[in-house]
Kinemage of the C-alpha trace (Angstrom):
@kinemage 1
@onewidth
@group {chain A} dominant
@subgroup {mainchain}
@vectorlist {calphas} color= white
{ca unk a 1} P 7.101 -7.082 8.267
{ca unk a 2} L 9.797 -9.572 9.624
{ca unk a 3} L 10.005 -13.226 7.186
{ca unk a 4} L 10.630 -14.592 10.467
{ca unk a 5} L 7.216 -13.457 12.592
{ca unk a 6} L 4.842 -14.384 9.592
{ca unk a 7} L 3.913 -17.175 7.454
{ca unk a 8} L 1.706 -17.561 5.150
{ca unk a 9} L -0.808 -20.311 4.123
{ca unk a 10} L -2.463 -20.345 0.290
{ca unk a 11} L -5.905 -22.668 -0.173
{ca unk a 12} L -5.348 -23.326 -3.771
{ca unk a 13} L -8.650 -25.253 -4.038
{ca unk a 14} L -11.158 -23.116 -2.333
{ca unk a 15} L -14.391 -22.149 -4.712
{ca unk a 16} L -13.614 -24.202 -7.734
{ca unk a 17} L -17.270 -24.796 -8.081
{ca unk a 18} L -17.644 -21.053 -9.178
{ca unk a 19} L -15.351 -21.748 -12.279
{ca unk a 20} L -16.332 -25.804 -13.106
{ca unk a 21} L -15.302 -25.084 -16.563
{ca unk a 22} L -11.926 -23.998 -16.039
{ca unk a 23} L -11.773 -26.004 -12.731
{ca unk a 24} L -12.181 -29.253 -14.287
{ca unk a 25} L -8.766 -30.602 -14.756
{ca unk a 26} L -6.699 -27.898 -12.491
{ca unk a 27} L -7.224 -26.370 -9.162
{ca unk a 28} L -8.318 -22.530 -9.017
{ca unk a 29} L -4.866 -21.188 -8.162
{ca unk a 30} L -3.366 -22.097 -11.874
{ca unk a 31} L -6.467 -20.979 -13.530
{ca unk a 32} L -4.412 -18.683 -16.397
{ca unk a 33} L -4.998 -15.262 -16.092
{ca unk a 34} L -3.735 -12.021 -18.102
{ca unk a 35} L -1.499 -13.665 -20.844
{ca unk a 36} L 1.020 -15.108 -18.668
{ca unk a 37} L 0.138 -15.508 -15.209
{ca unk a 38} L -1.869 -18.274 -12.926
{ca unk a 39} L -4.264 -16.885 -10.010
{ca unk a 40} L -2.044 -17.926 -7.568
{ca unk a 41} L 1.099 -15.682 -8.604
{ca unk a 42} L -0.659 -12.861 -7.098
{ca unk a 43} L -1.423 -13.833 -2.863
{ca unk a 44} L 1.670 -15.726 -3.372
{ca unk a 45} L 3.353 -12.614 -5.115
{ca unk a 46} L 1.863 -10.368 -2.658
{ca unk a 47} L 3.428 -12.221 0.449
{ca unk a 48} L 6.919 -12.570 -1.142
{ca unk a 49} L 6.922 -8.499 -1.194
{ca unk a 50} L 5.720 -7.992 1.866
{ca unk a 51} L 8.445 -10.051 3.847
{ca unk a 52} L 7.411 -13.440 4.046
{ca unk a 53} L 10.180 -16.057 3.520
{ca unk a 54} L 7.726 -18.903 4.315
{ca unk a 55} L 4.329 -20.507 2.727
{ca unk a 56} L 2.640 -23.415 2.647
{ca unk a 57} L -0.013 -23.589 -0.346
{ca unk a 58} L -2.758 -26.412 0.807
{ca unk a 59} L -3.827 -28.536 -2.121
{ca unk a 60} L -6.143 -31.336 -3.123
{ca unk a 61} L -6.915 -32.974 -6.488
{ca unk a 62} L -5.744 -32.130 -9.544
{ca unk a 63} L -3.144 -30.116 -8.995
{ca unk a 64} L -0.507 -31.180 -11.208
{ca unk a 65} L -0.651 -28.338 -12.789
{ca unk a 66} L -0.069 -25.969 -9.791
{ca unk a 67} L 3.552 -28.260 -9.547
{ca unk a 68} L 4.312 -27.655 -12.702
{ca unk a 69} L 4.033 -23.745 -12.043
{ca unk a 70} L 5.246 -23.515 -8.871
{ca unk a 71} L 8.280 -25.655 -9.586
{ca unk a 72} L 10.910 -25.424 -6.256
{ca unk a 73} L 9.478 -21.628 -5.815
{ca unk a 74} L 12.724 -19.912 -7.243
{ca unk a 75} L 10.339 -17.044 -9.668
{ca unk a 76} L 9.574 -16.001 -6.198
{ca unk a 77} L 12.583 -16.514 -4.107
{ca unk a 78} L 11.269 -18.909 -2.282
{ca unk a 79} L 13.706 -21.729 -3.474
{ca unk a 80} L 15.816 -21.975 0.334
{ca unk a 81} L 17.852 -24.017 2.019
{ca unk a 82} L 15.888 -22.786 4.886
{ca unk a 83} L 11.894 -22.358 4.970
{ca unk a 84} L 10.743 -21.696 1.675
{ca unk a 85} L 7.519 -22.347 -0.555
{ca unk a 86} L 6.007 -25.715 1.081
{ca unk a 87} L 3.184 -27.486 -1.143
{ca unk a 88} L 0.607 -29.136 1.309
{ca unk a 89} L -1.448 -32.098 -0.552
{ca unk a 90} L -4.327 -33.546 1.869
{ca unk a 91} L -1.977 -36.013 3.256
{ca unk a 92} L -3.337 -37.960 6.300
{ca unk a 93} L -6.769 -37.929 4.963
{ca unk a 94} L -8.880 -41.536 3.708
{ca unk a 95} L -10.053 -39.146 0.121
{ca unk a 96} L -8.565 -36.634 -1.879
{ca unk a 97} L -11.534 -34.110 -1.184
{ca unk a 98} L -11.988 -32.280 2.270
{ca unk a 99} L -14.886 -31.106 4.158
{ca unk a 100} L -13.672 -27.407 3.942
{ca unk a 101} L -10.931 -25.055 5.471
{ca unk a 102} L -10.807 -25.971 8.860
{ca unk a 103} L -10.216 -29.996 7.700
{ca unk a 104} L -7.321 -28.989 5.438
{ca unk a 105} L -5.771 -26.632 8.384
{ca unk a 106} L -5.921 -29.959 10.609
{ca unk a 107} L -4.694 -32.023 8.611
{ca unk a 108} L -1.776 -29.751 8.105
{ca unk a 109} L -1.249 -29.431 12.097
{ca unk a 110} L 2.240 -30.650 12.435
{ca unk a 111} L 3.277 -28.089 9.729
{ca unk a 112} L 2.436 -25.083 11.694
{ca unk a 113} L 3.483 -26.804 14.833
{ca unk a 114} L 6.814 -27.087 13.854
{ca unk a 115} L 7.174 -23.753 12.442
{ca unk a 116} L 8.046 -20.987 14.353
{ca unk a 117} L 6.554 -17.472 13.385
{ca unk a 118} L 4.004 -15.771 15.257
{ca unk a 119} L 1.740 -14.535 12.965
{ca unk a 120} L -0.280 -16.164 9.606
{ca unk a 121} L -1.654 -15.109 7.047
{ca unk a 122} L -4.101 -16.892 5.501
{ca unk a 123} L -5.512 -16.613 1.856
{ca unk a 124} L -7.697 -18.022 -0.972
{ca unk a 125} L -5.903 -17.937 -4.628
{ca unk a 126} L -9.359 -16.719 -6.049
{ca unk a 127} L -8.832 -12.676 -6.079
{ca unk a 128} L -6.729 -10.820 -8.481
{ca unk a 129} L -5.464 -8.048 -6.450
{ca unk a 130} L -2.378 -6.331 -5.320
{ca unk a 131} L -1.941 -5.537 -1.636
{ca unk a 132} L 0.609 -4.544 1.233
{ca unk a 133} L 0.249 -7.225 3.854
{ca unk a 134} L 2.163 -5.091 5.826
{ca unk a 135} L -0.401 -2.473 6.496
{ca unk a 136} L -2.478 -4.836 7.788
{ca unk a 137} L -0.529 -6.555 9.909
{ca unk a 138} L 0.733 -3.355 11.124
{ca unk a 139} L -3.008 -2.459 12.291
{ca unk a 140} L -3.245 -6.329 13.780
{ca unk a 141} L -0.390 -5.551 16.247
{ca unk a 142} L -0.956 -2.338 17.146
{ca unk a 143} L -4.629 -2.939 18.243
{ca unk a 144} L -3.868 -6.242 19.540
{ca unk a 145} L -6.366 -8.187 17.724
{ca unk a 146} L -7.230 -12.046 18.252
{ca unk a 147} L -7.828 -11.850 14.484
{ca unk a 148} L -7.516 -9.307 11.040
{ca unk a 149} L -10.014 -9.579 8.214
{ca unk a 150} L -9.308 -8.227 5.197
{ca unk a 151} L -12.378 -6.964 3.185
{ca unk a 152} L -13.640 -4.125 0.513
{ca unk a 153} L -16.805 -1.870 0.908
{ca unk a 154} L -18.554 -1.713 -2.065
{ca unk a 155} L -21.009 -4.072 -4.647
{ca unk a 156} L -20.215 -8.140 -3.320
{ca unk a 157} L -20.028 -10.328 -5.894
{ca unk a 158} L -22.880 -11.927 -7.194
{ca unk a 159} L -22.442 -15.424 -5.297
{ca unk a 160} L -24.581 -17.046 -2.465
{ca unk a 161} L -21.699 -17.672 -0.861
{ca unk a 162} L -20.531 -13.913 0.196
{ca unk a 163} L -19.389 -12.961 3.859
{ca unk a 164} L -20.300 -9.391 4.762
{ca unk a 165} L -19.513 -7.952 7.891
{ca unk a 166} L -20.436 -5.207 10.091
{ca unk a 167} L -17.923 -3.232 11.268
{ca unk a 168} L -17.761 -0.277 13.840
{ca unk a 169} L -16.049 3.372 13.618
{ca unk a 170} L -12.829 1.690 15.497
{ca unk a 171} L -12.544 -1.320 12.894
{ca unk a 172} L -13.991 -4.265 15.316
{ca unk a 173} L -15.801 -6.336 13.506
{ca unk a 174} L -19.422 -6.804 15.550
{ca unk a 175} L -21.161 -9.310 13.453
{ca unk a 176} L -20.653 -11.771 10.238
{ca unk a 177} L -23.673 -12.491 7.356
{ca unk a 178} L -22.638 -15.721 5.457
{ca unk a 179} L -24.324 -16.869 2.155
{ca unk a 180} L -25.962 -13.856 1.370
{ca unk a 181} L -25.992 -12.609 -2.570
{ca unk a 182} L -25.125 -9.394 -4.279
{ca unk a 183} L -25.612 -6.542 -2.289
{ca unk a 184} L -24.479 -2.866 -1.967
{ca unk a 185} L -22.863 -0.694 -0.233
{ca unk a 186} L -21.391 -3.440 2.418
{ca unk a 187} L -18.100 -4.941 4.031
{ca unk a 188} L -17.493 -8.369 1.981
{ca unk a 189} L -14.788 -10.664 2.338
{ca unk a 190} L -11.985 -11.401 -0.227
{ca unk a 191} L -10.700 -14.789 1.825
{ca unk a 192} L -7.958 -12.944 3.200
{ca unk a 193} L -7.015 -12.825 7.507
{ca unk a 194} L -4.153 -12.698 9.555
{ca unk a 195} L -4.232 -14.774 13.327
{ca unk a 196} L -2.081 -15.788 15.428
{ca unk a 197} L -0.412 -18.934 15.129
{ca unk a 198} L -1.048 -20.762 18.371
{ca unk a 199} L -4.678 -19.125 18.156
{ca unk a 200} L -5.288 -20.804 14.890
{ca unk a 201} L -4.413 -24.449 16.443
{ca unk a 202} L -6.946 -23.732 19.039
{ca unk a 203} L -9.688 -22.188 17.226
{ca unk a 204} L -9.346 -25.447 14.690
{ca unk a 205} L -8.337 -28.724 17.400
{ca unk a 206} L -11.830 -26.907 18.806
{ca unk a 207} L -13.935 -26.939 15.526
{ca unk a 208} L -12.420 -30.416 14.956
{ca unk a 209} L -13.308 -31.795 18.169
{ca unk a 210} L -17.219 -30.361 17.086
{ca unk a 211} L -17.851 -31.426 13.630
{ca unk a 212} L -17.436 -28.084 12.274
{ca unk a 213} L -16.167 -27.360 8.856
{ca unk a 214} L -17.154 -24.398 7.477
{ca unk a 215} L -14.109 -21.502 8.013
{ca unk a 216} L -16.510 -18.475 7.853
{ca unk a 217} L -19.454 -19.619 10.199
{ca unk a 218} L -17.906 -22.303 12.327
{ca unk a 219} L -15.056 -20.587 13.264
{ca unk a 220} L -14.905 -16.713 12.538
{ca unk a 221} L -18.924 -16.255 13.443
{ca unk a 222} L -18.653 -18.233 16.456
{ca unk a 223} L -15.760 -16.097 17.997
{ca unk a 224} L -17.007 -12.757 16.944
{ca unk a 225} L -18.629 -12.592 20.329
{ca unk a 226} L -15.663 -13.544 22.140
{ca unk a 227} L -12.743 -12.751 21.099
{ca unk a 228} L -10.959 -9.633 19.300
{ca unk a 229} L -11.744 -9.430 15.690
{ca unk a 230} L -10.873 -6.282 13.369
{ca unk a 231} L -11.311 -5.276 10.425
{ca unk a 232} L -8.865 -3.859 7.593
{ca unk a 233} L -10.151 -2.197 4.509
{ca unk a 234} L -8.241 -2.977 1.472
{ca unk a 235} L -8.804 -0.056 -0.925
{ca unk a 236} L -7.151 -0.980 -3.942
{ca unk a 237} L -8.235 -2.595 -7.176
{ca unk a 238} L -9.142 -6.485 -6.730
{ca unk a 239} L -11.313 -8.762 -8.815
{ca unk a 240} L -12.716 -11.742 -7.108
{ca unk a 241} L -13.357 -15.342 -9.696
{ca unk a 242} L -16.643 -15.494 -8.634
{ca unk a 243} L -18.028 -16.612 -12.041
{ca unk a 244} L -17.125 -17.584 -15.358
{ca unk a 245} L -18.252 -14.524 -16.752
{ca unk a 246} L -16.550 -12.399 -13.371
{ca unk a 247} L -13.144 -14.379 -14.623
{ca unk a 248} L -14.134 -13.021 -18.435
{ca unk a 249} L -14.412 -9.501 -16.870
{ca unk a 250} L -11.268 -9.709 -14.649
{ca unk a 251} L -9.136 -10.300 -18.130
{ca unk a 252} L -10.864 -8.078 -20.155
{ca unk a 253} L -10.472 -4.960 -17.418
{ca unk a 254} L -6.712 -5.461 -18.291
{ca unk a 255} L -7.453 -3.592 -21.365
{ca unk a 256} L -7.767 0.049 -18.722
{ca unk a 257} L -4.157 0.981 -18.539
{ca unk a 258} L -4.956 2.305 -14.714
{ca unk a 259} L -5.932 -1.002 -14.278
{ca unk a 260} L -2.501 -2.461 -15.271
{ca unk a 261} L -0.335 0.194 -13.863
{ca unk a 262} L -2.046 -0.415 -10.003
{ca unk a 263} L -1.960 -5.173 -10.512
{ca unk a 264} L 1.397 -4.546 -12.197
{ca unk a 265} L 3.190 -1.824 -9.354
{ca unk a 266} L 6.781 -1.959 -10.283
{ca unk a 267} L 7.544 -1.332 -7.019
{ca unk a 268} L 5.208 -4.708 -5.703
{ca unk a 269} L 5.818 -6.624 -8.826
{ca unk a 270} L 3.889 -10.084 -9.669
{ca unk a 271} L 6.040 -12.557 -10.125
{ca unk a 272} L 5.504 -16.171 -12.647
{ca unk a 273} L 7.088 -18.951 -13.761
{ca unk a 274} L 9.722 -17.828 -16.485
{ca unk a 275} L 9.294 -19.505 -20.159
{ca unk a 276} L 11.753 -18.139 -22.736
{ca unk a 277} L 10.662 -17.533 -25.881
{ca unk a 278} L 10.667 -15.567 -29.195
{ca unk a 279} L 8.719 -11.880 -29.524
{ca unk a 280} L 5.706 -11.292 -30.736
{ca unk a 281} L 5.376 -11.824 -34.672
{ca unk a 282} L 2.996 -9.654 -37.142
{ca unk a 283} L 2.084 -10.915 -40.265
{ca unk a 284} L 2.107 -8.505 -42.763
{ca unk a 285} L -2.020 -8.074 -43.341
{ca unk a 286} L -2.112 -8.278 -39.498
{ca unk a 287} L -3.943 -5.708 -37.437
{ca unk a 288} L -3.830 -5.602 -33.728
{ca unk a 289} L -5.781 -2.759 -31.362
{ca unk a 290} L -6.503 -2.593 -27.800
{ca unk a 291} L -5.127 -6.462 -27.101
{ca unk a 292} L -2.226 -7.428 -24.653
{ca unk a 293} L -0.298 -10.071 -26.562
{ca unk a 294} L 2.579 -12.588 -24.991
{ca unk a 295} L 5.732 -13.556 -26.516
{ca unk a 296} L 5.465 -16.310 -29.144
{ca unk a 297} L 2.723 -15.354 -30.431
{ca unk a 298} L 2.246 -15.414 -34.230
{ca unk a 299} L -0.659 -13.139 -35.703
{ca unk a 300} L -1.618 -13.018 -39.237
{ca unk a 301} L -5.143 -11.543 -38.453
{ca unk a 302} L -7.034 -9.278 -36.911
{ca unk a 303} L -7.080 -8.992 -33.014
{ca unk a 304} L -9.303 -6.479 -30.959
{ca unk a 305} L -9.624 -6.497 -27.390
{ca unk a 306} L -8.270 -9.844 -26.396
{ca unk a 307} L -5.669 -11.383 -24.002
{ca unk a 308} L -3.594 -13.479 -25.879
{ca unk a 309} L -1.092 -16.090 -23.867
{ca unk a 310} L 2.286 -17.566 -24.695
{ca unk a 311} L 2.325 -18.998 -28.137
{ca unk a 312} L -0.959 -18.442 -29.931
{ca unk a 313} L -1.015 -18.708 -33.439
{ca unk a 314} L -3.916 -16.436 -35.680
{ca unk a 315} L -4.061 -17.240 -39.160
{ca unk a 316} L -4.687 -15.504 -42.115
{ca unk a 317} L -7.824 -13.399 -42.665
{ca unk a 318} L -8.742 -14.676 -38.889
{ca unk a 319} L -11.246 -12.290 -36.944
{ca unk a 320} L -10.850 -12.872 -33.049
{ca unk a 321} L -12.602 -9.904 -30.952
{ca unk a 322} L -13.520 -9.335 -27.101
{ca unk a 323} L -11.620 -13.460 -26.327
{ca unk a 324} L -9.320 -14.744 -23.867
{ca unk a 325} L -7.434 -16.893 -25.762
{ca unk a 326} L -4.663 -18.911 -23.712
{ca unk a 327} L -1.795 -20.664 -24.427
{ca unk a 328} L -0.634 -22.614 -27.605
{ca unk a 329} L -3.870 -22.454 -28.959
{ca unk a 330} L -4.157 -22.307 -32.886
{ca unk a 331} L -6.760 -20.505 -34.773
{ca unk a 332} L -7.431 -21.188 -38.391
{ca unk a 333} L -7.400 -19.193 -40.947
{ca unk a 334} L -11.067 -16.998 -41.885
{ca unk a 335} L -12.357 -17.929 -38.486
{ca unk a 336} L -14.672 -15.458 -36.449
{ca unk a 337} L -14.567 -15.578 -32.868
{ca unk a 338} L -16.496 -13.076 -30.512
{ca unk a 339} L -15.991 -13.470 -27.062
{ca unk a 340} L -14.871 -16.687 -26.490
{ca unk a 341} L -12.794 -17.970 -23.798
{ca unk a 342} L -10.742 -20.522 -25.349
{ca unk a 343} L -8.140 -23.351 -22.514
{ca unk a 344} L -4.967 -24.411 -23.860
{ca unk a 345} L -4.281 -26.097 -26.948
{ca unk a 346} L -7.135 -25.562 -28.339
{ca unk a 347} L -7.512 -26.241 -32.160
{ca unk a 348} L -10.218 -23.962 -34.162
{ca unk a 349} L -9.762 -25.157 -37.997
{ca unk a 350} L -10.318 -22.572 -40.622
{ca unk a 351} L -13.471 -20.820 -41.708
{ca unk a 352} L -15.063 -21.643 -38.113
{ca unk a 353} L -17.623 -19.533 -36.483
{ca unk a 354} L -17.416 -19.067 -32.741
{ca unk a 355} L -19.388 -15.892 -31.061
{ca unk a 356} L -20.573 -15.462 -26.862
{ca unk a 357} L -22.027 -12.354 -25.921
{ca unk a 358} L -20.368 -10.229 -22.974
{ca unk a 359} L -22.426 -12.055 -20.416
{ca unk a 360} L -22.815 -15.381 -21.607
{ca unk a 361} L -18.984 -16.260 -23.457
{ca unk a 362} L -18.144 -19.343 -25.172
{ca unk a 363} L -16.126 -21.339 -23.306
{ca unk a 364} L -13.875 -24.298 -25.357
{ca unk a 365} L -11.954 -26.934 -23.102
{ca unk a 366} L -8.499 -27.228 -22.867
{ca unk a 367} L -7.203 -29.418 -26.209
{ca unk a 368} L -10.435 -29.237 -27.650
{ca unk a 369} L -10.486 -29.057 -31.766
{ca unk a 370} L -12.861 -27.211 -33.312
């Protein structure tokens, strides 16, 4: 794939209202994930190995945070004198909220007017997955397709929100289901496609110029009919944020080491925002099995199947099992937790009693004491 032919475009915001919880005071690309990383290292990772020298992540409220992360791009090699990492807030617009995808692509209309490539891909931030964009786009040009979806066959998540799609023995896609629920056995969308730049103007100035909104059935439905759209199987490993308890399950499948090796490919690597820091330390009475700890951490306890982020503290004769614990938090000494998702800087004082259950866990806000 040539940097120069593609770009890519990141919604940072898109289904927040799956995760409120975590979505409350950041957007859903720098929800934390796996004991360092934010859901958006991984599209934008993914882009950054397969060629791409130039994305534009499209924000709206609250995302401070996503700054913060993202910094000038240089984790990725995106900090240029020349294209680059571009961060899109909803400028041009009377509110900080939009009406949906094809709003936030118009309002960013100059943007891709001015650029150059041919191609773009477009993504949500809201799948954990590792993929070769290049494979896909290879299949886009060689079967001169209007437009590339990117989906999985298999169990949809269990959402109203889904997009399954029925797709042929040559990979044209013949017809689109939106807000359906869980099913099995189908083609369902991860938020991933690839178009064609000029197309994409169109296909929005037209929904636009209509009162249409909605990405899936304003703009992809309506086409199906009439233009070229294929479909590309992505095969791999991937772990849509559909719920709270799907983002519980995306951490805790970190714990299969086949699960690691395929996210984490050395040879596709995901990259992150770089904070130095001090190893690991063990206590002397601490016990640790089955957990993927970050550096800084300081453990005194006992830790079983958890994620632990940068800088968590478990004191003396501390219990935490089966929790997501991210970073700086501080857990007291003789405290019990049981699955339990706990934000940043959280505070749990000693001899505190905190247990979930594997499909209902405890969620405790970001600088929340206990």
């Amino acid at each position: 794939m040539l940097g120069n032919s593609v770009m890519g475009i990141l919604f940072a915001y898109v289904h927040e209202e799956r995760v409120r919880d975590l979505t409350e005071l950041r957007v859903m690309a720098s929800v934390p994930y796996g004991g360092r990383y934010r859901l958006v290292d991984f599209p934008l990772s993914n882009m950054v190995n397969s060629g791409l020298n130039k994305v534009g992540i499209i924000t709206e409220a609250n995302y401070q945070s996503l700054m913060d992360h993202l910094g000038s791009g240089k984790a990725w090699d995106l900090s240029r004198k020349r294209e680059g990492l571009y961060l899109l807030p909803p400028f041009g617009k009377s509110t900080s909220r939009t009406d949906g995808k094809i709003e936030s692509l118009d309002s960013i209309r100059r943007f891709l007017k001015n650029s150059l490539e041919e191609y773009v891909i477009l993504s949500d931030c809201d799948t954990v997955c590792n993929i070769d964009y290049r494979e896909a786009l290879d299949q886009h040009v060689r079967t001169k397709a209007d437009i590339t979806i990117i989906y999985r066959h298999g169990t949809s998540p269990d959402v109203d929100r889904n997009s399954i799609y029925m797709v042929d023995p040559e990979n044209r896609i013949r017809e689109l289901l939106v807000h359906r629920g869980s099913e099995h056995g189908v083609n369902y969308g991860i938020g991933m496609c690839i178009i064609g730049r000029e197309m994409l103007l169109q296909l929005v100035e037209g929904c636009m110029s209509r009162n249409e909104y909605d990405f899936d059935k304003d703009l992809i439905q309506r086409v199906i009919p009439e233009l070229k759209v294929m479909g590309f199987e992505f095969k791999g490993m991937a772990y849509p944020i559909s719920s709270f308890e799907a983002y519980f399950d995306a951490n805790m499948a970190l714990m299969d080491p086949k699960v690691r090796a395929e996210l984490f490919n050395p040879n596709r690597p995901i990259y992150t925002k770089v904070r130095d820091d001090m190893p690991a330390k063990y206590g002397l009475n601490s016990a640790v099995t089955n957990s993927l700890v970050a550096d800084g951490c300081v453990i005194d306890g006992e830790v079983e199947n958890c994620v632990l982020f940068r800088g968590v503290k478990i004191g003396k004769g501390a219990k935490v099992r089966n929790c997501v614990i991210m970073q700086d938090t501080v857990i007291g000494d003789n405290s019990r937790l049981d699955y339990v998702v706990a934000d940043k800087n959280v505070e749990i004082e000693a001899n505190r009693t905190l247990m979930g259950y594997q499909t209902y866990p405890v969620y405790i806000a970001k600088e929340s004491k206990v």
